[in-house]
C-alpha positions in Angstrom: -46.5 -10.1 -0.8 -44.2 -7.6 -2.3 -43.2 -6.4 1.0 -42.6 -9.4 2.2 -40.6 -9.9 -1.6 -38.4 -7.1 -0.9 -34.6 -8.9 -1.1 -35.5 -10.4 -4.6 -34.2 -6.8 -5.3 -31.0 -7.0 -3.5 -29.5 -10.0 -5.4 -25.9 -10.8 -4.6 -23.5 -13.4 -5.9 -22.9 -14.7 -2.0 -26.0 -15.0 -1.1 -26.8 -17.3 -4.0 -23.2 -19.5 -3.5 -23.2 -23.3 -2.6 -20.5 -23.4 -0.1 -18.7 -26.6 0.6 -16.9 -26.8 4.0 -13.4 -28.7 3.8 -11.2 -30.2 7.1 -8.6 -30.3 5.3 -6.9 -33.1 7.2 -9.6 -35.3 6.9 -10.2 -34.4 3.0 -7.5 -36.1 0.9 -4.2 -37.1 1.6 -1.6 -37.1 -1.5 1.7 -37.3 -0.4 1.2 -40.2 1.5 1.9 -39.3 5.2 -2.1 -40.2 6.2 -2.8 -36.5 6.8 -4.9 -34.0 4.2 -3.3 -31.6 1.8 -4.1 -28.9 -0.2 -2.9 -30.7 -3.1 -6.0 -33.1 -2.1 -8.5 -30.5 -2.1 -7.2 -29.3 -5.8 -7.7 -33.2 -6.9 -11.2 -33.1 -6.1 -12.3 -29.8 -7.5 -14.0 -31.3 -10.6 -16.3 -33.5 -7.5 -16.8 -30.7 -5.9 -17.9 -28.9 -9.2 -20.4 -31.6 -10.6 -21.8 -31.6 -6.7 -22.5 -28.0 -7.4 -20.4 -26.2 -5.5 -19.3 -22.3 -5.5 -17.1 -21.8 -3.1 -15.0 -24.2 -1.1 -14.2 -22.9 2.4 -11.0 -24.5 4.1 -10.5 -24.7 8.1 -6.8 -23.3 9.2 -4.5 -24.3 6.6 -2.0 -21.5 8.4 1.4 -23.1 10.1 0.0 -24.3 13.4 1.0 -26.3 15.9 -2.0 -28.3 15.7 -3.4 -28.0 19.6 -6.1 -27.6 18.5 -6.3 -28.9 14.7 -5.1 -25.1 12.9 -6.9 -23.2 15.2 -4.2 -22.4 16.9 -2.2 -20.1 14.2 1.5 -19.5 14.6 1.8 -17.9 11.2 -0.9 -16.3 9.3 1.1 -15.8 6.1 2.5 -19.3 6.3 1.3 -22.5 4.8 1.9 -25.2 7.9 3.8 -28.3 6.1 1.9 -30.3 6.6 -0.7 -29.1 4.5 1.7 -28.3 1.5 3.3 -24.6 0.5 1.3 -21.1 -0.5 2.4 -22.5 -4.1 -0.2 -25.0 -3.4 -2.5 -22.9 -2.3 -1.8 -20.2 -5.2 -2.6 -23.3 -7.7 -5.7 -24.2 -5.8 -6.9 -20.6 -6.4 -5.7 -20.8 -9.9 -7.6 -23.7 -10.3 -10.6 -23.0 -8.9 -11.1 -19.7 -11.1 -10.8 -22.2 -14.0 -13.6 -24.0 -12.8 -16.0 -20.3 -12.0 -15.4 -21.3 -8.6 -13.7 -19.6 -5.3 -12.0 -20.0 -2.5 -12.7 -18.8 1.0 -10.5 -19.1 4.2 -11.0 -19.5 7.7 -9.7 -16.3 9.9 -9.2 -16.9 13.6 -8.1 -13.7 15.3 -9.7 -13.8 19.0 -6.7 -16.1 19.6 -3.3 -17.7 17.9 -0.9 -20.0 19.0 1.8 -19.4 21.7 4.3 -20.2 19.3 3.1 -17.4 17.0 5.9 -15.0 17.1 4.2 -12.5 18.3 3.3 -14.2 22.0 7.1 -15.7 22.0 7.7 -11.7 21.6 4.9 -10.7 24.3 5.5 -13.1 27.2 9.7 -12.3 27.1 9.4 -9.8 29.3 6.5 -7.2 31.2 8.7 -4.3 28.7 8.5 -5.6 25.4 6.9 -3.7 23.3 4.2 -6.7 22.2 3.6 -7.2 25.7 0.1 -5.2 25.2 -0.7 -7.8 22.3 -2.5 -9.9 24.5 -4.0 -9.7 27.6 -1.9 -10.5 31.0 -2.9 -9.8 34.4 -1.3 -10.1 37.9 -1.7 -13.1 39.9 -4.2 -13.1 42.7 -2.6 -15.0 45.4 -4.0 -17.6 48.3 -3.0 -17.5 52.2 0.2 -19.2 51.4 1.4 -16.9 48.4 0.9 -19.4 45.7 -0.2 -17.9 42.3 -3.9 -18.2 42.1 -5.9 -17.2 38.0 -6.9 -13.3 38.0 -10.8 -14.4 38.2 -12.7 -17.4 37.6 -13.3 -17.9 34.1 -13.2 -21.3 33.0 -11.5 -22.5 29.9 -13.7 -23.8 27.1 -12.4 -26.1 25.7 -12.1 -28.0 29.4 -14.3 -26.5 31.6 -12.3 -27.8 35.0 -9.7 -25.9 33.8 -9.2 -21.7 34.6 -9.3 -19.9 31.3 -6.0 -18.0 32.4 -2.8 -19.6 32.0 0.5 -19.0 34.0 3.6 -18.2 33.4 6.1 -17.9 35.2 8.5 -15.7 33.6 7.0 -12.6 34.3 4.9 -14.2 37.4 1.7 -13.3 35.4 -1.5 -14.8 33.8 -2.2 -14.4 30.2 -6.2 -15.0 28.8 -6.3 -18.1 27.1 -10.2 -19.0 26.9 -9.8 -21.5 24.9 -6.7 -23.3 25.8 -3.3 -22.7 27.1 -2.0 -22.8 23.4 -4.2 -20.5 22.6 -3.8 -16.9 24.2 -6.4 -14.6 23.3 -5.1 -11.3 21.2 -5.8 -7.5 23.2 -8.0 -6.1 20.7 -8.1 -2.8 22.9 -4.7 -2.5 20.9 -5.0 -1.0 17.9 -1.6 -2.4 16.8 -3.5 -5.8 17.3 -6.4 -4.8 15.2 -4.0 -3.4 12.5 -1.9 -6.4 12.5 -5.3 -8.0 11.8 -6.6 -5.7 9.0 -3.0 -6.7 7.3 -3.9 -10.4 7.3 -7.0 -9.9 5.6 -5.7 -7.9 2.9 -2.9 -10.0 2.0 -5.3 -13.0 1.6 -7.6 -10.8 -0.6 -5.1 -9.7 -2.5 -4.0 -12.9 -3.2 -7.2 -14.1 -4.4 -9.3 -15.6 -1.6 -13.2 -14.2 -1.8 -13.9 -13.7 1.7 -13.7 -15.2 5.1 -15.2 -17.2 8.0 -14.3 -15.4 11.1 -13.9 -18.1 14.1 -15.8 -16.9 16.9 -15.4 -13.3 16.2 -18.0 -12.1 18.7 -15.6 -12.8 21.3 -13.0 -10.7 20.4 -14.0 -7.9 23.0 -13.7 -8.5 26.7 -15.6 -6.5 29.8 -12.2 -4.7 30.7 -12.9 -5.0 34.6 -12.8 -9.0 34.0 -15.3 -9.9 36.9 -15.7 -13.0 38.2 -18.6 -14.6 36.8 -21.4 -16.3 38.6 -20.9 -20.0 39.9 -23.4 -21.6 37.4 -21.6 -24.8 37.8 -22.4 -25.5 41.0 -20.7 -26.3 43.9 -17.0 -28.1 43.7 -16.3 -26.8 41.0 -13.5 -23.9 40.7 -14.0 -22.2 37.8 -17.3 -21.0 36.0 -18.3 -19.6 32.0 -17.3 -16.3 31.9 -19.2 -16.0 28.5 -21.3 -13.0 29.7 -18.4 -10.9 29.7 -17.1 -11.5 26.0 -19.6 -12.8 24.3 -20.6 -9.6 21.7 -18.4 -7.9 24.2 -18.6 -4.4 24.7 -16.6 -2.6 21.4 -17.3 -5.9 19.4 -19.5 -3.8 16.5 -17.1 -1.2 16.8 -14.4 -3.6 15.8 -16.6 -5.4 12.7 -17.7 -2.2 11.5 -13.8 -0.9 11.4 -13.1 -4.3 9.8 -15.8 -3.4 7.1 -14.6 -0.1 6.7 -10.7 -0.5 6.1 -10.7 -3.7 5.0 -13.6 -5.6 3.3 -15.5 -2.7 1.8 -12.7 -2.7 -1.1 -13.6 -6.0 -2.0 -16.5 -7.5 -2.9 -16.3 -10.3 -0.2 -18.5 -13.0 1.1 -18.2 -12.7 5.3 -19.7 -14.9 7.4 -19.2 -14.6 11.4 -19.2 -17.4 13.8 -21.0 -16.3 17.0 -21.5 -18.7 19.3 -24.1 -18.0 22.7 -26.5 -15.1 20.6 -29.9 -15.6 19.7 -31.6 -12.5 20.3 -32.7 -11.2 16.7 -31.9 -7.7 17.2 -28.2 -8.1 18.4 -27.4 -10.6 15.1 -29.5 -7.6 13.0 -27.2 -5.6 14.6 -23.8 -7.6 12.5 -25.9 -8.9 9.2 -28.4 -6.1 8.9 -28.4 -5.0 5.0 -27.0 -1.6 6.5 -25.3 -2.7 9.7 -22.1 -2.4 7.7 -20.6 -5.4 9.5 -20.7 -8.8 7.5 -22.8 -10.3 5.4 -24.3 -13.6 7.9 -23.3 -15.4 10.8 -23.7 -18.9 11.8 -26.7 -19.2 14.3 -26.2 -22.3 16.6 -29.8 -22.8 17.6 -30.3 -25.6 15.5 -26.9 -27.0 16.8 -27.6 -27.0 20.1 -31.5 -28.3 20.4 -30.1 -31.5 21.4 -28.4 -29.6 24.7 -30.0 -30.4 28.0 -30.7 -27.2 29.6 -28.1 -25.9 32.1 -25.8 -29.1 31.4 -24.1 -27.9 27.8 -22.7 -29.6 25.1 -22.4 -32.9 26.4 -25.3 -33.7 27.6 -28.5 -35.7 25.4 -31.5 -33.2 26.0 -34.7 -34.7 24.5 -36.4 -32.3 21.4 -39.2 -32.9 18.9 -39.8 -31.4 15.2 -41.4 -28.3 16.9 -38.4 -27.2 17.9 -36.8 -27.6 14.7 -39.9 -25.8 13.2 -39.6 -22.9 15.8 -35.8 -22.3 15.1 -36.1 -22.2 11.5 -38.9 -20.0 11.1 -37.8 -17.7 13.9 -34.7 -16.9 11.4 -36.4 -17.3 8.3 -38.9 -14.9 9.2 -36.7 -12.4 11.1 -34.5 -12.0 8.1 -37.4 -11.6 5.9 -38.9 -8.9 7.6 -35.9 -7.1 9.0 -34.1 -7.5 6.1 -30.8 -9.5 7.1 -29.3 -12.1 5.8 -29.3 -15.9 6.8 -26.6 -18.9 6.6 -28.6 -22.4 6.3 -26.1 -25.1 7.9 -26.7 -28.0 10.1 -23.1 -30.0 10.3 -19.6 -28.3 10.7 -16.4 -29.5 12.1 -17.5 -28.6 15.1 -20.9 -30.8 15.4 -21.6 -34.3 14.8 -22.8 -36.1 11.6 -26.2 -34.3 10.7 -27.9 -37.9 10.1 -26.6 -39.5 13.0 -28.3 -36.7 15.2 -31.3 -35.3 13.6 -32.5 -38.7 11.8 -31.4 -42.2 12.0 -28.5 -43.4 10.8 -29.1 -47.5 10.5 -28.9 -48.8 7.4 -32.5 -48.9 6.6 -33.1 -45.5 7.2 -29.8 -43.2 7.2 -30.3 -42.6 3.2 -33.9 -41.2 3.2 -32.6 -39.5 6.8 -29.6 -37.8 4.7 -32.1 -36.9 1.9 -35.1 -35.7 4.0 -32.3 -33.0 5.4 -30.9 -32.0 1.9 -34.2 -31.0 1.1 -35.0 -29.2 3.6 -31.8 -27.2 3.7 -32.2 -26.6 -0.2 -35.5 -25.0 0.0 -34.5 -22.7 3.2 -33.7 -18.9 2.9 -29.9 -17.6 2.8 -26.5 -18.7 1.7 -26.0 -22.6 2.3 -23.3 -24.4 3.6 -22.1 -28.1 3.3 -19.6 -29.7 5.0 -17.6 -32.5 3.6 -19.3 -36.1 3.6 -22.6 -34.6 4.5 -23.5 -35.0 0.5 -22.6 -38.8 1.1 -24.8 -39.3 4.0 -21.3 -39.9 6.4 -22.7 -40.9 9.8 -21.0 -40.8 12.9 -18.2 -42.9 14.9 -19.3 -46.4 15.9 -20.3 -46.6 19.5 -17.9 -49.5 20.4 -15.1 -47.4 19.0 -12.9 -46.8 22.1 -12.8 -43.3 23.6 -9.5 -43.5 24.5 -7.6 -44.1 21.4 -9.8 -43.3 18.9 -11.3 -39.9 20.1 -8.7 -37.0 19.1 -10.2 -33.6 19.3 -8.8 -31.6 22.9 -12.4 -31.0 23.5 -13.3 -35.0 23.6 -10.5 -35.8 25.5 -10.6 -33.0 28.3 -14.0 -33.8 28.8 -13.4 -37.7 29.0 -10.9 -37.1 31.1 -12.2 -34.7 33.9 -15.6 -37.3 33.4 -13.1 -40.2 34.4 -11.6 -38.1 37.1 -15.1 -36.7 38.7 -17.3 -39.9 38.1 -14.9 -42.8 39.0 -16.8 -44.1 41.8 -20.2 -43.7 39.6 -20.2 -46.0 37.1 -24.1 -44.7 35.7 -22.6 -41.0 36.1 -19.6 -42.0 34.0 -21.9 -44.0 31.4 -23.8 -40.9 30.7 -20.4 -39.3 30.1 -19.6 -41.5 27.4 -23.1 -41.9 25.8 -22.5 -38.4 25.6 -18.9 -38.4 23.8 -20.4 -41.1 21.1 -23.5 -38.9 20.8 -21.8 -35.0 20.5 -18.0 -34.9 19.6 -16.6 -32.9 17.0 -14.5 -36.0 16.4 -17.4 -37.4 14.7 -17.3 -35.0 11.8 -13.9 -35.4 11.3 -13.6 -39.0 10.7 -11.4 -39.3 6.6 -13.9 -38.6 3.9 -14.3 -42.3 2.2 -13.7 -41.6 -1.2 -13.7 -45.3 -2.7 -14.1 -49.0 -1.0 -10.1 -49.2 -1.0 -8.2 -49.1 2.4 -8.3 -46.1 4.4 -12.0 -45.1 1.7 -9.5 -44.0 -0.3 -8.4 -41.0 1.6 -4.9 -41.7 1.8 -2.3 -45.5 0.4 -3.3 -48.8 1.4 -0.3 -49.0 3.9 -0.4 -45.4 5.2 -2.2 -45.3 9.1 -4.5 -42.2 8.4 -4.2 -39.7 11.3 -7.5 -40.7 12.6 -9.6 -43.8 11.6 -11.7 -44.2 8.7 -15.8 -45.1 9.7 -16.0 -49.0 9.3 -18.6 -48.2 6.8 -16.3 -46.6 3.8 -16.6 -50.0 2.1 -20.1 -49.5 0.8 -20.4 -45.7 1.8 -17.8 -44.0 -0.3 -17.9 -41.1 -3.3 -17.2 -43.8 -6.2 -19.9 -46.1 -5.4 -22.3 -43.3 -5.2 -21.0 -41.6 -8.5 -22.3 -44.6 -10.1 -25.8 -45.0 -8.4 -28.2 -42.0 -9.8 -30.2 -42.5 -6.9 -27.4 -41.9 -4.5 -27.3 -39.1 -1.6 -25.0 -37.4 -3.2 -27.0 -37.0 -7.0 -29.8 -36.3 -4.4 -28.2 -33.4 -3.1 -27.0 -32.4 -6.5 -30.2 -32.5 -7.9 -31.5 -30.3 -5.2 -28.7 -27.9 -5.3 -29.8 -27.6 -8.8 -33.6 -26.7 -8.2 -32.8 -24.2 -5.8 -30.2 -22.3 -7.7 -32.8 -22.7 -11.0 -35.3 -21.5 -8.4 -33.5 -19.2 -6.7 -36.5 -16.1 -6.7 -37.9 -19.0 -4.2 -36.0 -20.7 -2.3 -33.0 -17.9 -1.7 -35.0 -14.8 -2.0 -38.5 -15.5 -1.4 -41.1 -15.4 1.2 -41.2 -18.1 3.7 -44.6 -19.5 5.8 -44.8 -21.9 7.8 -47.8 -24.5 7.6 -49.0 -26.7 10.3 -48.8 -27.3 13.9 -46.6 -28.5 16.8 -49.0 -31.4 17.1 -47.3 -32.6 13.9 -44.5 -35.0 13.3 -44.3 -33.1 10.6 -42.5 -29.6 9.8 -43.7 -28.0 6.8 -43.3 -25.2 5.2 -44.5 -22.8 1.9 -41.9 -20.7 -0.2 -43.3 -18.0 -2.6 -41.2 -16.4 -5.3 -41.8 -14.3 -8.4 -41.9 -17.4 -10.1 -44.8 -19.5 -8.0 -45.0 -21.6 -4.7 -43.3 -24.4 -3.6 -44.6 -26.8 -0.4 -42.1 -28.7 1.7 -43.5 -31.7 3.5 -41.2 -33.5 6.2 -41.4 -35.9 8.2 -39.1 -36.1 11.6 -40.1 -39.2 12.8 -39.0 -43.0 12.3 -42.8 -44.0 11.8 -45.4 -43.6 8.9 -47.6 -40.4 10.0 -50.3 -38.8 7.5 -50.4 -35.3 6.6 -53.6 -32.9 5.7 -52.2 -30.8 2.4 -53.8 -27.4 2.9 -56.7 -26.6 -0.1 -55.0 -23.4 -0.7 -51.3 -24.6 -1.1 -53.1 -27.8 -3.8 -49.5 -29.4 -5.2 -49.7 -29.4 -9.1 -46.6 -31.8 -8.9 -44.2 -33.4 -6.3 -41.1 -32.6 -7.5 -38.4 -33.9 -5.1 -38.7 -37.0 -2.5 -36.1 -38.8 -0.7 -37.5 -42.0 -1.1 -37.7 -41.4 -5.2 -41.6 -42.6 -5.6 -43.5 -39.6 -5.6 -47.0 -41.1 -6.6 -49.1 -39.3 -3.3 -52.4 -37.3 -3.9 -51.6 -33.6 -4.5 -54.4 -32.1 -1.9 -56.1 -33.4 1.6 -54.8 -36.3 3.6 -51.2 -38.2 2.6 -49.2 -40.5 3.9 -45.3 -39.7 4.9 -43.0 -42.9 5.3 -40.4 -42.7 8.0 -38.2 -39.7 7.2 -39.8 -39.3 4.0 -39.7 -35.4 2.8 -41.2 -33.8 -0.2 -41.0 -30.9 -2.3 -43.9 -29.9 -4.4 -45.2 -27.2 -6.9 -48.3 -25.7 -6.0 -51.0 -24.6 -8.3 -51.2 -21.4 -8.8 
């Protein structure tokens, strides 16, 4: 046990730290143009505060664009307009530290804009002296002399598209794996790298605690660039050239020079997003107590269970609790044991409504649903993250919504669009592309926070049109009413948020086993601190199941349920209502 107890002695404020995740255009809009400001996020500190919240993490707030909603950066000492001025932001800082809270900001450096200055600068001419910024390649060229992309890389934000753009200027192709606004920075340069090192410290210095780093294991690319294998099948041009930048070849060499001139002078919270890696050794490599990296990443098993295999994002695979239980104690364990750290998240702005997709989101059932998932992410291992609306139980976009007006994000639409394009003679094929869209876009998460039952939820004035739609819902699914209702989703989370930080030698730092089988509808867990043990009890499924409560984990008291009775027997067989989840205090 006290091996196994061993990061109870390495306590650190980040690892303990509520973060809250903000879109900033979808958060609150003050100035009346139906679009977020940072104005709106310093209105609802004092929310954000009584939720329980340590730090509040903002998406690209930089001037942008907005190809891809800030994550395309043509500035990244600039405040885009839209959003307000660095005044604002200065205040919001100000005003945060008034509150013992922080602010942390979003840093996306494998790519900016191709209005950022320094890609205007690049793509001018093959002499400038930028032109090594980023990375350009000849043109390969077909029978008739026509440009043709430098390999076959597909973009991934719209996969029938080649993830080299051309232009032609300079008759050359620049990288852009994401999308044609978005050319990917040479980080072989080490003026690229320095310009990057720069960024961070003004942000620092300025008073931000630390950064999420947008996929930052992508930053290093296989420098022979080699086509990559046809994994798409045939008629199709291009292909996912991920195994040749994804935790590219000098990726830890660039993190650990990151660490090293930059974020070991402050004492920073760091959290990396890495998409495509799961193999515990290469994340211990990045989070490792001594890897000298950052502090966590974001691990997208959990986000990507509902994938069918081979067929990506959109696609509806089928997956069962034991899944859930796999992933979870697969990372809670390899942490433990290897000593790394962990971030516990299951909703972003990049994922669909967490009730929607891991519960069910009718109105019988989506508030035990959203409560059944605070507690389990409250009792997990590592530094937790929610994202706006998920402490309200927001669900996603209704299914009649139409996909081509209401759907917004580039990713939605390029798929819809090359769906419509391949499946127009299939109208079952061209279903399945839409069940699809309703079931997995990011647009989901990015519907206006509903704040009250006014028009627009409150988000932005009654005759303002809000830059995307408000969920029909906001009317009875909004902050105010659930201020006023203590047994709302949002005092629920509170109240767990509460438990774990009083709790924290348990539920942050202690030992983790998990209890059961994958028979089970059931995924169920033990936590053991310096302070006792604590049994979690949850129930995936939309029927009643019964449960066998192990003799040696005997519950002295249920603590925490999300449907608020807690009257079960404390040892041997119990009964678990759909979605019903339980937290309990085991005698010792």
């Amino acid at each position: 046990m006290g091996e196994a107890l061993s990061g109870t002695n390495q306590h650190r404020w980040w690892k303990e730290s509520v973060v809250y995740q903000v879109y900033p255009s979808s958060f609150k809009d003050t100035n009346g143009d139906g679009w977020g400001d940072v104005k709106g996020i310093t209105s609802k500190l004092d929310y954000l505060k009584e939720l329980g919240v340590d730090i509040v993490w903002v998406s690209p707030i930089y001037k942008s664009p907005q190809a891809d909603m800030g994550y395309d950066i043509a500035d990244y000492k600039a405040i885009d307009p839209a959003y307000g001025t660095i005044q604002d932001v200065d205040e919001l800082i100000a005003e945060l530290k008034k509150r013992g809270m922080k602010l942390m900001m979003d840093l996306v450096v494998n790519h900016t804009s191709d209005q950022h200055y320094w890609f205007l600068e690049s793509r001018s001419a093959k002499t400038n002296p930028k032109r090594d910024w980023y990375i350009w390649k000849p043109a390969r060229r077909s029978p008739t002399g026509e440009p043709l992309p430098p390999n076959n890389w597909s973009m991934i934000l719209g996969d029938a598209n080649s993830a080299w753009t051309y232009d032609p200027m300079t008759d050359e192709y620049y990288l852009s794996i994401f999308s044609p606004n978005q050319p990917d920075l040479n980080w072989e340069n080490p003026e690229v790298r320095a310009a990057v090192h720069d960024v961070m410290n003004f942000w620092l210095k300025r008073g931000v605690c630390g950064y999420r780093m947008d996929v930052i294991n992508l930053i290093s690319k296989d420098q022979s660039f080699p086509d990559a294998e046809e994994t798409m099948g045939p008629g199709h041009d291009y292909h996912p050239g991920s195994k040749y930048y994804v935790n590219g070849p000098r990726m830890h060499e660039y993190l650990q020079e990151i660490n090293k001139k930059v974020l070991s002078k402050y004492d920073a919270i760091t959290v990396g997003e890495m998409p495509g890696v799961s193999d515990i050794d290469e994340v211990l490599k990045s989070v490792g107590s001594d890897a000298g990296e950052l502090n966590m990443i974001f691990i997208f098993d959990i986000v990507q269970l509902d994938d069918a295999p081979w067929e990506g994002k959109f696609s509806i695979g089928n997956w069962h609790v034991h899944d859930i239980r796999r992933i979870v104690t697969k990372w809670q364990r390899a942490m433990i044991e290897k000593d790394g750290w962990n971030s516990v998240f299951i909703e972003n702005h990049d994922n669909p409504r967490s009730v929607s997709r891991y519960t069910s989101d009718t109105d019988a059932d989506r508030f035990h649903g959203a409560k059944l998932l605070a507690i389990m992410q409250t009792t997990l291992a590592g530094t937790i993250y929610v994202y706006q609306g998920e402490e309200l139980g927001m669900r996603n976009m209704p299914a009649e919504w139409d996909l081509d007006t209401e759907y917004k994000d580039i990713e939605s639409v390029n798929f819809w669009q090359k769906s419509k394009k391949l499946w127009a003679n299939n109208p079952a094929k061209l279903q399945q592309a839409r069940e699809a869209i309703c079931a997995k876009a990011r647009d989901h998460s990015r519907t206006p926070v509903q704040w009250s039952a006014a028009p627009n939820g409150g988000f932005c004035p009654p005759d303002v049109k809000p830059w995307m739609r408000v969920n029909d819902d906001y009317k009875t699914i909004n902050a105010e009413a659930q201020l006023a209702e203590p047994d709302s989703v949002f005092h629920f989370w509170q109240k767990c948020l509460k438990a774990r930080k009083f709790h924290k030698d348990i539920f942050v730092y202690g030992d983790y086993q998990n209890v059961g089988t994958d028979s089970d509808d059931v995924f169920a867990y033990l936590r053991t601190g310096q302070s006792g043990r604590a049994l979690v009890v949850l129930n995936f499924s939309n029927k009643e199941v019964s449960w066998e409560v192990p003799k040696s984990m005997e519950v002295a008291k249920w603590t925490v349920g999300s449907y608020g009775n807690m009257d079960k027997v404390r040892v041997g067989r119990i009964t678990l209502r759909a979605w019903e989840g339980l937290l309990g205090r085991c005698k010792e």
